[in-house]
Structures are given as C-alpha cells and as structure tokens.
C-alpha positions in Angstrom: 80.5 105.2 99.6 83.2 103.4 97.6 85.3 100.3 99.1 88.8 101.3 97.6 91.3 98.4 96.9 93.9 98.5 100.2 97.0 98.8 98.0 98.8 100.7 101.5 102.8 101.9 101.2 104.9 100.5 103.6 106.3 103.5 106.1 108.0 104.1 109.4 106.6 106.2 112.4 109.2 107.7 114.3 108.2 108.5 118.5 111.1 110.7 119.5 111.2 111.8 123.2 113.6 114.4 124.6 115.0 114.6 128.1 111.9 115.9 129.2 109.8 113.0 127.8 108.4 115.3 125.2 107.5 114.3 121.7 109.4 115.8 118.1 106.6 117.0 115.6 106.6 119.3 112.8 104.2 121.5 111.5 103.5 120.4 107.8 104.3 122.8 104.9 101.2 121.2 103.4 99.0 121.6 105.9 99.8 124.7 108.0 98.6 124.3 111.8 98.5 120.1 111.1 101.5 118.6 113.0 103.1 115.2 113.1 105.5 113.1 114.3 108.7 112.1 111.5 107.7 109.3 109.0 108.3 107.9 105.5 108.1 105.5 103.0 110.4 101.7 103.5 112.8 101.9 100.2 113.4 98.5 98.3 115.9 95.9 100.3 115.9 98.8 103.5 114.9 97.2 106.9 111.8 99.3 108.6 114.8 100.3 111.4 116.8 101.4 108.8 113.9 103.4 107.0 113.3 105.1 110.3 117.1 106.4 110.9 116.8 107.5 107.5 113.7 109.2 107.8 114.5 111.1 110.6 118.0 112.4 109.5 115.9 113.3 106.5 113.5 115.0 107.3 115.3 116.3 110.9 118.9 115.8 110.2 119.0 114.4 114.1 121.5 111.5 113.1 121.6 108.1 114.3 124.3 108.1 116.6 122.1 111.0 118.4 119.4 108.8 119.7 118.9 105.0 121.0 115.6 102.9 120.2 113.7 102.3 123.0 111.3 100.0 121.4 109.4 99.3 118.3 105.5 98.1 118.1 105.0 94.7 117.0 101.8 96.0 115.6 101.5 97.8 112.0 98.9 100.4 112.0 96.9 101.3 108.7 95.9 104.9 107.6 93.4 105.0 104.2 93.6 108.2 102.8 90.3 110.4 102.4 89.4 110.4 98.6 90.1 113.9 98.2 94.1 113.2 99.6 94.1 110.3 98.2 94.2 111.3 94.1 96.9 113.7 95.0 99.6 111.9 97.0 101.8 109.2 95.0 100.0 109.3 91.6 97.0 107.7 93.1 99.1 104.3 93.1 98.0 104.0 97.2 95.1 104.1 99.1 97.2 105.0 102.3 99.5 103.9 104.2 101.0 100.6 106.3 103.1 101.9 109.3 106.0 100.2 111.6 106.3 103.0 115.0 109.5 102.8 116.7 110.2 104.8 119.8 113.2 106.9 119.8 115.0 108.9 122.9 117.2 111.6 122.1 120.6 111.2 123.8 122.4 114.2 123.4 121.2 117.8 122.7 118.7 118.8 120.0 120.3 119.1 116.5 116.8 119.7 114.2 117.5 121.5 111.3 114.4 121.7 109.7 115.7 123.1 106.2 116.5 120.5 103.9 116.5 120.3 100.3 113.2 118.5 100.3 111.7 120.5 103.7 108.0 118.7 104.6 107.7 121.0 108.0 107.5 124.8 108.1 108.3 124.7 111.7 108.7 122.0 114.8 108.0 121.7 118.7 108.7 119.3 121.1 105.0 118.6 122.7 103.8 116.4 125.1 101.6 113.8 124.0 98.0 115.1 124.6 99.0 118.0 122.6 100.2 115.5 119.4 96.7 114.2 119.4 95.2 118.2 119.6 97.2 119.3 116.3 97.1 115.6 113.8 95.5 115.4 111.1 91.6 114.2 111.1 92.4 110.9 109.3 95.6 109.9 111.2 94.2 110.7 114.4 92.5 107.2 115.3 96.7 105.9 114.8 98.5 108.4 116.7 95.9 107.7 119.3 97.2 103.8 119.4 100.5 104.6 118.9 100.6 106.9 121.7 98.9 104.4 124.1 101.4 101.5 122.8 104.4 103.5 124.2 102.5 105.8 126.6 104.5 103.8 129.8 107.6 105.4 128.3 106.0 108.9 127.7 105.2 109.7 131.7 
C-alpha cells in the first residue's frame, strides 16, 4: 500500500436534531442507498460556523434563523479518501477531508427542500442515530461513529 501525502480540505459536519431528537441525512445522488448528515467545504475568509449555516441552507435550504447551535466539537476529525474516490473528487488536489461537527436543533417546523440547483441528495429522513451509522458510507464510518458519541448526551 501507498502512504498518500495528507493534503485534507477543510469542511463542516452539520448534527441536526428535530423535536424528536432525530438526526437530518440525505440519501446521496452519488451513492444511492449511502446516507449522510449535511457537510461541505470552509470557503476562503468564512468562519467553520459560518460554513456550516451555509452548508446547510445549501444543501437543505433549512435557514439559519430555523435552528440554534447546541454545541460544536473541539475535536477535528479526518476522513482519507479510498484511492478509487479519491482521483475523482476535487481534481485529485485532496486526499480527504478535515472536518469541524457542530450540533444543530431545529426550532421551528421542517422546511427541507431538497431540490436545489446543485442537488447532492436524491431523498432525506430524519433517523435516529444507530440508523446513521447502518446507512454511511464504509470510509466515513469510523467518524460518524465519533461524532455521534461526542454529542450522543444530546441525542437521547
């Protein structure tokens, strides 16, 4: 096996729970039957807060002033991408990803719209958070799994 150089993007992981402590995650339009929680790239001179508020109007068009953080982990969490993702995604220019999770709550009724101009889900479901780990991709499993116990008090 090759070592690959860790030249990681820096993204945002975005937790958000419903009234029912239930978790947001799409259904990739890439991966069909793969779900995951919202997430993106940090643009130049963005705070990672920012870049999650952004990524989740994105990519849900829940707005801002729809949710309240309930925390962030103080931890960053790195996914390499297997070889045969990682030639596709980004021109090859990264070798995964660096992620900041915050922990969202949603504070007012569920406004996902789904169909964007740049869509990355083909559908969505609010799940609980045994059934995030059952449906993530293979190599972002082993972060989920410590994201999930990093904000698991606020989950049950």
């Amino acid at each position: 096996m090759v070592k690959r150089d860790m030249n990681l993007r820096n993204c945002v992981g975005i937790t958000l729970l419903n009234h029912e402590k239930k978790i947001w995650s799409g259904e990739r339009i890439d991966h069909p039957g793969s779900f995951q929680m919202p997430q993106g790239g940090i643009d130049a001179n963005e705070t990672a807060l920012d870049a999650a508020y952004r990524e989740l109007f994105e990519e849900t068009r829940i707005a801002r002033h729809n949710i309240e953080l309930i925390c962030q982990a103080a931890e960053k969490y790195d996914v390499l991408w297997p070889e045969e993702v990682a030639h596709k995604i980004w021109d090859a220019r990264f070798s995964g990803q660096r992620y900041q999770w915050f922990l969202f709550k949603l504070i007012d009724k569920d406004t996902t719209n789904i169909n964007t101009s740049h869509p990355e889900f083909r559908s969505y479901k609010w799940a609980s958070h045994s059934e995030i780990m059952e449906n993530i991709v293979n190599f972002k499993k082993d972060m989920y799994k410590k994201v999930i116990e990093k904000f698991l008090k606020h989950l049950q």
